[in-house]
C-alpha positions in Angstrom: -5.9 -16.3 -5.9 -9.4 -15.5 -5.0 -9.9 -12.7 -8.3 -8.4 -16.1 -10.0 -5.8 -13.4 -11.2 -2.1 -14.7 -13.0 1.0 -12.7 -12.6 1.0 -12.2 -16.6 -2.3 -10.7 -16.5 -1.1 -7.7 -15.1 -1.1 -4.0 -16.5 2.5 -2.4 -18.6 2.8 -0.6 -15.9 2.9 -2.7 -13.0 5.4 -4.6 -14.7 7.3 -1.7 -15.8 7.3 -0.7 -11.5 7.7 -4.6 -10.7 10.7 -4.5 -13.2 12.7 -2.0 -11.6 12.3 -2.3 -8.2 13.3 -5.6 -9.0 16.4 -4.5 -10.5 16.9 -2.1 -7.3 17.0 -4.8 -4.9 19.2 -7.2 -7.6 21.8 -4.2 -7.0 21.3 -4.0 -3.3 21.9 -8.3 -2.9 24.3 -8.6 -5.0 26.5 -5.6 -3.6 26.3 -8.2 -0.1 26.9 -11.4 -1.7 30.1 -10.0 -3.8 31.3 -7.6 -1.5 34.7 -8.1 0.4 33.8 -6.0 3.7 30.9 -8.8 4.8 28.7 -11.7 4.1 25.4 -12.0 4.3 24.2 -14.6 6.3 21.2 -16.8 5.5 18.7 -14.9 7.6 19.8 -11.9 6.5 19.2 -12.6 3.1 15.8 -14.1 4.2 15.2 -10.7 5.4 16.0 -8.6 2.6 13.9 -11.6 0.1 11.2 -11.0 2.2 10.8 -7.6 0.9 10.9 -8.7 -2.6 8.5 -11.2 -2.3 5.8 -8.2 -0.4 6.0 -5.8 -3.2 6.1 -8.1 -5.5 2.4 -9.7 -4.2 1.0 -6.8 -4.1 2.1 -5.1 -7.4 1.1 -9.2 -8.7 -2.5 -10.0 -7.0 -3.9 -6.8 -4.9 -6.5 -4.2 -6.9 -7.9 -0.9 -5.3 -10.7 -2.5 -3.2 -8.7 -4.6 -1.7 -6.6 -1.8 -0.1 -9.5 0.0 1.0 -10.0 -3.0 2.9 -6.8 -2.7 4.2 -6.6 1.0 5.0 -10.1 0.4 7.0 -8.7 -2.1 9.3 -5.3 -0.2 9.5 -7.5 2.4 10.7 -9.2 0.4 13.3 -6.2 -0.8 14.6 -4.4 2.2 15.0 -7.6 3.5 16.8 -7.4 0.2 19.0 -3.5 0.9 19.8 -4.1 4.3 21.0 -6.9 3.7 23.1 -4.7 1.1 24.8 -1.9 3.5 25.2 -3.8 5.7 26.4 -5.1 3.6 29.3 -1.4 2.5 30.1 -2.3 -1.4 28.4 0.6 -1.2 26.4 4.5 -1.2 27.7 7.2 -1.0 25.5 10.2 -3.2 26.6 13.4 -2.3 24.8 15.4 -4.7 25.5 13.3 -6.6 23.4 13.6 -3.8 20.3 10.0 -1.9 21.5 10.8 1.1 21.1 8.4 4.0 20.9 8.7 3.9 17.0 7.2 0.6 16.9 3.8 1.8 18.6 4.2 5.1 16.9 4.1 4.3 13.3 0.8 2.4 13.7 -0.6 5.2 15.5 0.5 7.9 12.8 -1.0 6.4 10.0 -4.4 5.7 11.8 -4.1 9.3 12.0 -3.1 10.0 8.2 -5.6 7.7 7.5 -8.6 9.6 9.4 -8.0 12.9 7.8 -8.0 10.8 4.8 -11.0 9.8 5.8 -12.6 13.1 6.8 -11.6 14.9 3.6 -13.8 11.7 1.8 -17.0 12.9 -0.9 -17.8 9.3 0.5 -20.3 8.2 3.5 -20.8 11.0 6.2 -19.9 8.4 8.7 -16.6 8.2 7.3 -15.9 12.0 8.9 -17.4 11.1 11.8 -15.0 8.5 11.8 -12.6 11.0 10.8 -13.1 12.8 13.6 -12.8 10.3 16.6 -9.6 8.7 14.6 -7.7 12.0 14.7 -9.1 12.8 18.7 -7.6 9.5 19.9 -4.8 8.8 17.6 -3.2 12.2 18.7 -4.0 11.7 22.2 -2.0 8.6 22.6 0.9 9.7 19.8 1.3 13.0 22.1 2.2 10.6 25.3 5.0 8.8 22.9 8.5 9.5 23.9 9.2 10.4 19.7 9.3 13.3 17.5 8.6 11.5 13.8 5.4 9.3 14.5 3.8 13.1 15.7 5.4 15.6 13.5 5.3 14.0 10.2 2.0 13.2 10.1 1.8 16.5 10.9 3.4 18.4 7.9 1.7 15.8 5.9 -1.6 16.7 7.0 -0.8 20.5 6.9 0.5 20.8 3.7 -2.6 18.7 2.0 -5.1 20.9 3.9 -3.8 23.6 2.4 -3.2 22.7 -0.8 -7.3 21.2 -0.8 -8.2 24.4 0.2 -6.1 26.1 -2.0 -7.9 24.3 -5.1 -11.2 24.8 -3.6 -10.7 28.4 -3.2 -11.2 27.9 0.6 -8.5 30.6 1.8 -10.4 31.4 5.2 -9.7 27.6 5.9 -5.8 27.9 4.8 -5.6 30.5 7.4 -7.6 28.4 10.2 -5.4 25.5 9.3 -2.7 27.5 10.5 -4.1 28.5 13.3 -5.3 25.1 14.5 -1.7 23.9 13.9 -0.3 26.4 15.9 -2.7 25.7 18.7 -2.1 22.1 18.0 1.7 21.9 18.8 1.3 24.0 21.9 -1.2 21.4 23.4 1.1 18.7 22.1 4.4 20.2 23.7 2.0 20.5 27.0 1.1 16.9 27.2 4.4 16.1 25.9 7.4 14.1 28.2 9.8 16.3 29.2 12.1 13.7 27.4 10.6 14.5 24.2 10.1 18.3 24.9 13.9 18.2 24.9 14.3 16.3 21.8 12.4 18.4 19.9 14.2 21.7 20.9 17.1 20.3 20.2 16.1 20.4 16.6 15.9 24.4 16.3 18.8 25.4 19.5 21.4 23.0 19.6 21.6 20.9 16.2 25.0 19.7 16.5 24.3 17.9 19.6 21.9 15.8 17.3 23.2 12.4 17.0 21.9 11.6 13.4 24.0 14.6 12.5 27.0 12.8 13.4 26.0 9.8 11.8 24.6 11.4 8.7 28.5 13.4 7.9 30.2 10.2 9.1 28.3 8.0 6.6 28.5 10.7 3.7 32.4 11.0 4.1 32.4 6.8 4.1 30.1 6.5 0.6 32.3 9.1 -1.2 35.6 7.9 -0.6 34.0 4.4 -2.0 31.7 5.2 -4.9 30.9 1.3 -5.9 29.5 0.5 -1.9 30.7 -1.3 0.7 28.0 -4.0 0.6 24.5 -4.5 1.8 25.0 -4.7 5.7 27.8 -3.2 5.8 27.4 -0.7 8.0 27.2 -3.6 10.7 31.4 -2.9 10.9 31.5 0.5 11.2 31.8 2.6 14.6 29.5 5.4 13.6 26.8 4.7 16.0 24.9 2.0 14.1 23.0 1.8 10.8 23.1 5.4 8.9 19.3 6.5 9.4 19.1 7.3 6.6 17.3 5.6 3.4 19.6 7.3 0.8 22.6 7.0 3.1 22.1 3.4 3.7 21.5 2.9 -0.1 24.6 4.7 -1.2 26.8 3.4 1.5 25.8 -0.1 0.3 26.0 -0.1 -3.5 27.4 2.9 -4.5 26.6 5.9 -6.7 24.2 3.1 -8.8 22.0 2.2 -6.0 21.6 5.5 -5.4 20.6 6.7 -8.5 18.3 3.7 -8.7 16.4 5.2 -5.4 16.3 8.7 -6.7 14.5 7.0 -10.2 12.3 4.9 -7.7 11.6 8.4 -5.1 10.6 10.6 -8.3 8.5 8.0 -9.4 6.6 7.6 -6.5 6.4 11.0 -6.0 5.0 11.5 -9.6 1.9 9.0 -8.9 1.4 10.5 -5.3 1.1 14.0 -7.0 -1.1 12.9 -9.7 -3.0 11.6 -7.3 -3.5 14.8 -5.3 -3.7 16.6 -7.5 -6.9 14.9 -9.9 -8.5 12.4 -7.1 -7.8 14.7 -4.1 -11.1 13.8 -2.4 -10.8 10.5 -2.4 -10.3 8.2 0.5 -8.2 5.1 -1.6 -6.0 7.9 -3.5 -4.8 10.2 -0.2 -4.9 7.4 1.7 -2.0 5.6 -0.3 -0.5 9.1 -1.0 -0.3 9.3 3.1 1.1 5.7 3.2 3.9 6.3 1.1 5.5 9.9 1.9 5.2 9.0 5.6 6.9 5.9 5.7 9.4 7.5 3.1 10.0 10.4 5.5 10.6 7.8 8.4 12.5 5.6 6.4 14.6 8.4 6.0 15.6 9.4 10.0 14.9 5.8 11.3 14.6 1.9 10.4 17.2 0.2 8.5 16.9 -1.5 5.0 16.1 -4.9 6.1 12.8 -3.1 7.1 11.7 -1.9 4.1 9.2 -3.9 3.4 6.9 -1.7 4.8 8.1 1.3 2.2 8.4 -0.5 -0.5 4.7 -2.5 -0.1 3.4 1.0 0.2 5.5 2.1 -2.8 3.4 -0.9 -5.0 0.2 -0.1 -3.2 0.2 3.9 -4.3 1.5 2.4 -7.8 -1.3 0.4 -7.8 -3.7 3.5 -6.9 -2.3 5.7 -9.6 -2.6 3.0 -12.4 -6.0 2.0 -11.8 -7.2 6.4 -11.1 -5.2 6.9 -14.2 -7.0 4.3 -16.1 -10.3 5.5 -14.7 -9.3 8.8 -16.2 -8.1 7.7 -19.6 -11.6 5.4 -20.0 -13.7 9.0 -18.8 -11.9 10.9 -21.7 -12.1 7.9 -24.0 -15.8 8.0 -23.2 -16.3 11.9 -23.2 -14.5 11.9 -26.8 -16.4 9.1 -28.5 -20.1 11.1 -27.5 -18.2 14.4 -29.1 -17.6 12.3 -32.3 -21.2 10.6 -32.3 -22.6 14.1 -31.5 
């Protein structure tokens, strides 16, 4: 309302990403309205319109600088979080739902978002700021009694490193990446709860111990022996342990071999702008930044949360839509530009 912007006014290809998610979630709501195995009730429909309406406001009235706003205050109050945790300020009751994940996942994208911010062409500050934000974010994320809000972040950062190097022809610094992650996740496993130490061996020793396991081959078996879905929610009557933790799963198990190949359209696509991103605007806060957003939340989305929480994925799915369209019209105007002096010339 204050750029004085109209929904019409919009870009193709906002509409075009508006238009199917749209059409995703139509599936999804409409598998729990018609669906004999439950009914949705009010607020959980509330819930799941909810999501609509965030995506939809952001693919509808947000532009670039107004997520950098956002990621800079994100960043600040991840920063703010950890310092709390770190000084005990923060308890996490879960009887009321607070579990680790709910302080984690503000944590790991303050993190995301200060490498983002140290691998910037911007403001020296900004790596400064880089600096501190990864210092303290991963001193209060290695106190949390989790494995994702640590060790995605993680691979996320790992992999980009390496691949920014790799582009730069920085290979001493690929190998020192390495290194430092090496020496990374020993310090981490020493500051570590023995709670979580366990957890995480139980990734590499004993795998079939691994609850989501369970679930995952439970919910698998369920969604193939009912290709249409059993409705959104309805999971809620099952005896598998809870929801599937599992994006895909959940999306399957709900409406059926449609919704599922609406979310591998709507994952491809998102992976498409993220890599785009990367790949041409690679030093730039706003484009890794959202490219950070999405793929963690996407990678949490897939071992934890349920769909009714989704509005976090799918507002960061429109904000790195966002991001690509307006670096993609950026580039398209530079090559207009750099052709029309050719032709004058």
């Amino acid at each position: 309302m204050d750029n004085k912007k109209l929904p019409f006014l919009i870009g193709e290809g906002r509409k075009r990403l508006l238009s199917l998610l749209l059409f995703f979630w139509l599936v999804l709501i409409l598998s729990g309205l018609i669906s004999s195995h439950i009914a949705l009730s009010v607020i959980e429909l509330s819930q799941y319109l909810s999501i609509i309406i965030a995506f939809s406001a952001v693919l509808l009235f947000v532009e670039g600088k107004d997520i950098k706003k956002l990621f800079f205050f994100q960043f600040g109050w991840g920063v703010f979080l950890s310092i709390l945790s770190i000084l005990d300020l923060i308890t996490l009751d879960r009887s009321d739902g607070q579990n680790y994940l709910v302080l984690g996942v503000p944590l790991a994208i303050a993190l995301l978002l200060s490498v983002a911010l140290f691998f910037t062409k911007d403001w020296w500050l900004y790596r400064a700021a880089g600096i501190l934000g990864v210092i303290i974010t991963v001193g209060a994320l290695s106190q949390l009694d989790g494995r994702a809000p640590l060790l995605f972040p993680m691979i996320l950062i790992v992999a980009y490193v390496i691949y920014y190097n790799w582009k730069n022809g920085n290979f001493y610094w690929i190998f020192g990446t390495v290194g430092a992650f090496v020496v990374f996740v020993a310090g981490a496993f020493l500051m570590a709860p023995e709670s979580r130490i366990d957890r995480m061996m139980r990734l590499f020793t004993n795998i079939d111990e691994e609850p989501r396991v369970e679930i995952y081959a439970y919910y698998l078996k369920k969604s193939f022996d009912n290709v249409l879905g059993y409705g959104l929610k309805a999971w809620s009557n099952e005896s598998a342990g809870g929801y599937p933790h599992n994006f895909f799963l959940e999306v399957m198990f709900s409406a059926g071999l449609l919704g599922l190949l609406l979310s591998i359209i709507i994952t491809v696509l998102f992976l498409t702008f993220s890599w785009f991103l990367i790949r041409n605007w690679g030093d730039q806060f706003l484009a890794v930044g959202s490219v950070f957003l999405v793929l963690y939340l996407f990678m949490t989305w897939n071992v934890s949360f349920e769909l009714s929480g989704t509005y976090m994925l799918f507002s960061a799915i429109a904000v790195v839509g966002v991001v690509y369209f307006e670096f993609k019209n950026k580039r398209l105007n530079h090559a207009d530009s750099y052709n029309t002096i050719n032709r004058l010339k």
